[in-house]
C-alpha angles and dihedrals in degrees: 000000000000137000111255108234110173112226106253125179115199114208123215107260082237089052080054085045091050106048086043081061094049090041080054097046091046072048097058099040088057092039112115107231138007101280092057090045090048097040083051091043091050094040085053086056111047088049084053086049088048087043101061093036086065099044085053082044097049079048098244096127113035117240122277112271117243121204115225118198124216135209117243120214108229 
């Protein structure tokens, strides 16, 4: 018989960050009162900040491209 290997799937720590900001923002639309709706607005977007700061750590969007500018000798 065969060996018993239980099916896991394994989620992208920015696919956790991700579904921890959309948690925040259903969070928000059901909040009483402003500073709930803003604290969850502002916790959603700090997980969707993290998250796209891990996907540019686990390399999968290059980095963002800086423009040095250089002195010209006259």
């Amino acid at each position: 018989m065969g060996e018993f290997r239980p099916q896991m799937s394994f989620m992208k720590q920015s696919d956790i960050f991700r579904d921890n900001a959309d948690n925040c923002l259903q969070l928000a639309e059901r909040a009483e009162g402003q500073p709930a709706n803003k604290r969850y607005s502002r916790m959603a977007d700090a997980w969707t900040a993290l998250a796209t700061e891990q996907d540019w750590l686990d390399g999968e969007i290059p980095p963002v491209k800086v423009r040095v500018l250089q002195m010209q000798d006259a």
